[in-house]
C-alpha positions as semicolon CSV with decimal commas, in nm:
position;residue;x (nm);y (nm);z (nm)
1;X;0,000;0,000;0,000
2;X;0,132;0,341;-0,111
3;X;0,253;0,588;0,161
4;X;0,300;0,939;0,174
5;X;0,648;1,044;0,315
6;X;0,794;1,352;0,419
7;X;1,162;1,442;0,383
8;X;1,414;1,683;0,526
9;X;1,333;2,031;0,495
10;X;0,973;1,903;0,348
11;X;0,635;2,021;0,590
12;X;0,393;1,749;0,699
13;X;0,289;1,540;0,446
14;X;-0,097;1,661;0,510
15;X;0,082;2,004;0,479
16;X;0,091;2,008;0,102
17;X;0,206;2,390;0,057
18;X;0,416;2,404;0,346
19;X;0,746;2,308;0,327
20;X;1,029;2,212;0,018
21;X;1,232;1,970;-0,063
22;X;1,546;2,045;0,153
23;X;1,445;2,212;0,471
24;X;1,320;2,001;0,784
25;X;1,106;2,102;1,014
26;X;1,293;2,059;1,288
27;X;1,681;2,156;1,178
28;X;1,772;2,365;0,876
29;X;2,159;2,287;0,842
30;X;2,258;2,398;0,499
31;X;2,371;2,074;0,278
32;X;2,685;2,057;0,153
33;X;2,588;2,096;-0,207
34;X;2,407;2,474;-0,126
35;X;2,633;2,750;-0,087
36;X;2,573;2,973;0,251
37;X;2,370;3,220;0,257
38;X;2,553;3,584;0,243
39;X;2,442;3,663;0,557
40;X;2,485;3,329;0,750
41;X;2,755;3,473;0,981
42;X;2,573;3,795;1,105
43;X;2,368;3,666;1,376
44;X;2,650;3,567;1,602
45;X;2,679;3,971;1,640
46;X;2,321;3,953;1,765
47;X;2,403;3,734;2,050
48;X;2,744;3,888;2,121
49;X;2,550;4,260;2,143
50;X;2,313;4,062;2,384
51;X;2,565;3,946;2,614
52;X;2,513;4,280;2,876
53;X;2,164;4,130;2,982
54;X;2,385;3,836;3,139
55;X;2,605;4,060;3,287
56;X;2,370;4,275;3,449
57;X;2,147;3,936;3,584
58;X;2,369;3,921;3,861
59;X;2,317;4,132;4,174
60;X;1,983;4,263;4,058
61;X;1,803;3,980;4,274
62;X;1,605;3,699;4,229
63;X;1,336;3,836;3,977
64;X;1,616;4,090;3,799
65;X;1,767;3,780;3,724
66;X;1,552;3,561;3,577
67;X;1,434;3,850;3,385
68;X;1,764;3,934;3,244
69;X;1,830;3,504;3,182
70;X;1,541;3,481;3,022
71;X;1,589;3,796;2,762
72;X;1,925;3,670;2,679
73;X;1,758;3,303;2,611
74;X;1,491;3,469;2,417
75;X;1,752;3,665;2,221
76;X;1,980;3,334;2,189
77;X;1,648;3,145;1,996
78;X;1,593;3,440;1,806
79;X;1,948;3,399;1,644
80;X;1,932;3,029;1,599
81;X;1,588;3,102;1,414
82;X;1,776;3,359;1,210
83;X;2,049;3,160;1,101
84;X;1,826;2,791;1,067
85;X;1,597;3,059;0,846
86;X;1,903;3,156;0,649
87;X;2,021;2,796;0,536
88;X;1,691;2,676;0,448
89;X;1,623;3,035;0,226
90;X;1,974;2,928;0,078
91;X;1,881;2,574;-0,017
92;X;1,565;2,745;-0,156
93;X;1,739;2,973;-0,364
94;X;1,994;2,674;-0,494
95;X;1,701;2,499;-0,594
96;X;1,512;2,566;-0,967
97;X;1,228;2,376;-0,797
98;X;1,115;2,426;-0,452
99;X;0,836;2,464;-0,155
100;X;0,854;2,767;0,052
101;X;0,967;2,678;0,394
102;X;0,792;2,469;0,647
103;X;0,824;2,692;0,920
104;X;0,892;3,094;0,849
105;X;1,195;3,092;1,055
106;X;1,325;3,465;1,000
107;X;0,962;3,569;1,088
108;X;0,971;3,382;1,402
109;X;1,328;3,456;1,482
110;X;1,224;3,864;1,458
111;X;0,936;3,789;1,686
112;X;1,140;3,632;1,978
113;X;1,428;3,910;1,933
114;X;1,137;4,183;1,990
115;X;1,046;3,997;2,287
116;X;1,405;3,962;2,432
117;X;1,465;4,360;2,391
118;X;1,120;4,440;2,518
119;X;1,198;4,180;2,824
120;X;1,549;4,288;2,881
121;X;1,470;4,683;2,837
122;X;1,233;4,673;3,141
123;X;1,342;4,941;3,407
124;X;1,209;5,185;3,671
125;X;1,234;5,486;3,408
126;X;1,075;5,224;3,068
127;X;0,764;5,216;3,108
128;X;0,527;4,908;2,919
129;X;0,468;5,115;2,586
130;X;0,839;5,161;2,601
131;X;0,902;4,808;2,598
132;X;0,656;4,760;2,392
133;X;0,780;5,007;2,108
134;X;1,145;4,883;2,155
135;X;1,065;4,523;2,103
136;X;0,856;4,623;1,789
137;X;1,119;4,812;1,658
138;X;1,402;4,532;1,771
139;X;1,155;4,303;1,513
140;X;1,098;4,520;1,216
141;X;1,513;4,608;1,217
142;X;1,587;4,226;1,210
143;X;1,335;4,174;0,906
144;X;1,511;4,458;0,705
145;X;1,861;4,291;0,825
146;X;1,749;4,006;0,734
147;X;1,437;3,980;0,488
148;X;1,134;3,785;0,496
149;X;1,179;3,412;0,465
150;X;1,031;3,273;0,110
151;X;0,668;3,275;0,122
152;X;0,542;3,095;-0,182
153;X;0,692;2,777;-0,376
154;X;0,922;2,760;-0,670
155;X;0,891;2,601;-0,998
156;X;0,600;2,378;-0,890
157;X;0,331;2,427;-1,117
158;X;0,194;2,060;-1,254
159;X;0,387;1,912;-1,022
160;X;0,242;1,658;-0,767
161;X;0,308;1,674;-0,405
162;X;0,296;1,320;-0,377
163;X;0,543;1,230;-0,637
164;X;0,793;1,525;-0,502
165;X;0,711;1,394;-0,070
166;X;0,849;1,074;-0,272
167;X;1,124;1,220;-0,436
168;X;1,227;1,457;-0,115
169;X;1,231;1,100;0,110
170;X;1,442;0,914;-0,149
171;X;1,681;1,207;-0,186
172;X;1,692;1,291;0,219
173;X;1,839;0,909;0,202
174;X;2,065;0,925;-0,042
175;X;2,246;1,231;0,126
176;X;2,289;1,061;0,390
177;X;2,464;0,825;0,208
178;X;2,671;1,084;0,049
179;X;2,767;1,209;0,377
180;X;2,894;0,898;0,538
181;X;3,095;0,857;0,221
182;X;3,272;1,186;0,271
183;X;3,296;1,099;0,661
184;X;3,469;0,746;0,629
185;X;3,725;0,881;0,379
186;X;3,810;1,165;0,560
187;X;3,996;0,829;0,768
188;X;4,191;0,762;0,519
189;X;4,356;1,109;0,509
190;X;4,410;1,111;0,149
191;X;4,305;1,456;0,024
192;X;4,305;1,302;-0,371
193;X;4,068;1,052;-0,259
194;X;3,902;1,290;-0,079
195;X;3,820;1,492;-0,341
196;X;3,697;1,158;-0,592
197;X;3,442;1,123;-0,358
198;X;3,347;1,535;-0,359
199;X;3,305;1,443;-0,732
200;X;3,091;1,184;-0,735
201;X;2,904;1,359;-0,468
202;X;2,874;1,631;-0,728
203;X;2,788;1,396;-0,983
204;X;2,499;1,243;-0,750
205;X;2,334;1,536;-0,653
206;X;2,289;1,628;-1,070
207;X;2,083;1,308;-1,048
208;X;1,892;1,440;-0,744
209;X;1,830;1,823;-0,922
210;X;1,726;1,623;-1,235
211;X;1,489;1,442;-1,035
212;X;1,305;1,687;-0,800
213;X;1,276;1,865;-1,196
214;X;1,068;1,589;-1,276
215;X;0,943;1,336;-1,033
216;X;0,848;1,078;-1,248
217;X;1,143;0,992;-1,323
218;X;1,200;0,866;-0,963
219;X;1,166;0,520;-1,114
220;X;1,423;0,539;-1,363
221;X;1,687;0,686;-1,075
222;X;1,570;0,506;-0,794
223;X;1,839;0,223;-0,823
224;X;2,093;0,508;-0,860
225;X;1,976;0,694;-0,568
226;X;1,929;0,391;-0,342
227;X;2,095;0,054;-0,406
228;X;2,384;0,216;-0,612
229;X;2,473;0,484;-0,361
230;X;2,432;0,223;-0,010
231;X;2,677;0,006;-0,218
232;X;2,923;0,310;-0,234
233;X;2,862;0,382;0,063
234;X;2,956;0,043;0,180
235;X;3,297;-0,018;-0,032
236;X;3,357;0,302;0,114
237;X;3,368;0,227;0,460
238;X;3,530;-0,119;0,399
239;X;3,829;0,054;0,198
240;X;3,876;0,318;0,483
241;X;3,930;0,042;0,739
242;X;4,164;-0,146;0,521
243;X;4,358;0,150;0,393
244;X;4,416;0,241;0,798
245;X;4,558;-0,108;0,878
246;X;4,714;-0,211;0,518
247;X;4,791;0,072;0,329
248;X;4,740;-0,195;0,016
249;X;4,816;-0,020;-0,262
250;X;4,589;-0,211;-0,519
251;X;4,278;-0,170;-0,291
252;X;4,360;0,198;-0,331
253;X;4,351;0,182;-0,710
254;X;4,060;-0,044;-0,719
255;X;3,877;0,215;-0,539
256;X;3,920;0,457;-0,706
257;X;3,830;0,300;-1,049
258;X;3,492;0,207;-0,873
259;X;3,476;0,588;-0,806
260;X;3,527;0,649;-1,205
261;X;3,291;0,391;-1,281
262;X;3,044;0,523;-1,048
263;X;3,038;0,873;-1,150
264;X;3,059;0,803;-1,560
265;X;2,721;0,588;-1,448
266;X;2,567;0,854;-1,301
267;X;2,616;1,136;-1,514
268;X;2,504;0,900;-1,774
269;X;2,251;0,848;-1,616
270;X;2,133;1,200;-1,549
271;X;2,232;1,305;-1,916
272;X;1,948;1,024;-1,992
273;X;1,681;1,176;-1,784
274;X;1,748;1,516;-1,908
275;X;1,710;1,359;-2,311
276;X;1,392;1,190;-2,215
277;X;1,268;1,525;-2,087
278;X;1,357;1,727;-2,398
279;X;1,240;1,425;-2,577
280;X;0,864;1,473;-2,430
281;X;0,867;1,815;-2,484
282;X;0,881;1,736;-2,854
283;X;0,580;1,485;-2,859
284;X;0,410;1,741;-2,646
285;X;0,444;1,992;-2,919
286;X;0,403;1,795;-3,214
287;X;0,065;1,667;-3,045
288;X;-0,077;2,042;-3,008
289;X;0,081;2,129;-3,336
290;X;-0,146;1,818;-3,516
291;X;-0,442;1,941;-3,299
292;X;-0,417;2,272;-3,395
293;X;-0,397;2,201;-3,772
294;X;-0,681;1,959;-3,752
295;X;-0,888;2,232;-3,627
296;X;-0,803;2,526;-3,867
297;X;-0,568;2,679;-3,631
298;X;-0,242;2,609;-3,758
299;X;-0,036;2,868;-3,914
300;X;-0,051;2,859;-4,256
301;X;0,308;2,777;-4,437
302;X;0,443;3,097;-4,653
303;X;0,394;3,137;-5,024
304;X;0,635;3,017;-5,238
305;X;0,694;3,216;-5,577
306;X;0,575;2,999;-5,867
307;X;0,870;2,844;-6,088
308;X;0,919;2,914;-6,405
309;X;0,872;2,625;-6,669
310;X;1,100;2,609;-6,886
């Protein structure tokens, strides 16, 4: 019986416009194949300007202190918002096809820093509205700093949810894959190596942009994305243990042949989806193009001079 599945980054899967392919719910680390965001290392600064409400939670007794603790804390949330907000709005932007976020992050982030600064500005001479204005404005300055977190999806027209919930689950799998590749052979502290596998890591996540393009071709990749990549993943590991113990040469040079073979297959591979796509955009338009002249609608071909008979 078919199942609905959500994957990392992706909403709930009765959430159908919530959420893309890329962003969980519940942690928004960038993946290695998305560049950071531009801004990803400005939030620190937020904490680091917060730090005086720590400093002045001592010696201001019991209720001081748990006011200032708990402005800093709010503060502290707000930046991990911020910056969780940030990587998924980069994987968004990496992405030619993608939902808008599960969870507006930034939004929320700007909401907890206005309540930190309206919590931590309280004092005998601020009175409520004063709070009240400076955690307002503490909000709206972190949403110009920091923008709005995408609010609608991305290339998703005529696509269906289901097929792309499948597609984000079998992709969500095969990264992980991908990463305990690059962690075993980081072992084997060989940076050549090293960078084979960031290859065919780049090589397999072309097969994963080809296929969140177009989901139904999920069937034709699944082997790739599953079977073919848990085998890697496996020789992988095995090769890293031997290479500590043996340093065998030829296991070296048999591994990295399989890492040749590997990525030649999938490129191939995604070089073949991207055909068959081009390939049914022709029979698309050569169907409308029959329809149209069957009903009058064609253009007409230009006239051609008469020829001369000699």
């Amino acid at each position: 019986m078919a199942q609905r599945f959500g994957g990392k980054y992706s909403p709930e899967p009765r959430d159908e416009g919530a959420g893309f392919p890329g962003v969980a719910p519940g942690r928004a680390a960038t993946p290695p194949e998305y560049p950071p965001h531009p801004l990803a290392k400005r939030p620190a600064w937020l904490l680091l300007a917060a730090a005086p409400l720590l400093l002045h939670a001592f010696g201001q007794g019991p209720i001081g202190l748990a006011r200032n603790i708990a402005a800093f804390a709010l503060v502290g949330g707000a930046v991990f918002l911020i910056r969780e907000g940030l990587a998924a709005e980069a994987a968004y932007v990496a992405r030619r096809v993608a939902r808008r976020p599960a969870l507006p992050r930034k939004i929320f982030g700007a909401v907890a820093m206005g309540l930190g600064l309206g919590l931590g500005t309280h004092a005998p001479v601020t009175e409520l509205a004063g709070q009240i204005l400076i955690g307002l404005m503490g909000a709206v300055l972190v949403l110009a700093a920091f923008g709005l977190d995408p609010l609608r999806d991305k290339g998703m027209e005529g696509i269906d949810p289901f097929q792309q919930d499948r597609v984000a689950k079998v992709v969500a799998e095969g990264e992980k894959h991908l990463l305990a590749m690059r962690e075993a052979i980081a072992r084997a502290q060989d940076a050549q190596l090293s960078a084979r596998v960031e290859a065919f890591g780049a090589s397999a996540r072309a097969l994963f942009r080809a296929v969140e393009e177009d989901p139904g071709d999920l069937s034709a990749a699944r082997r790739y994305m599953g079977v073919y990549l848990e085998g890697a993943r496996a020789a992988t590991v095995k090769f890293a243990d031997l290479w500590a113990q043996t340093r065998d040469a030829k296991a070296r040079a048999d591994y990295a042949a399989l890492l040749d073979d590997l990525e030649a297959n999938f490129t191939a591979r995604t070089r073949d989806l991207i055909a068959n796509g081009r390939e049914g955009l022709e029979i698309e338009i050569d169907v409308l193009r029959e329809r149209l002249a069957r009903e009058g609608l064609a253009p007409s071909a230009p006239d051609t001079p008469p020829q001369s008979q000699g």
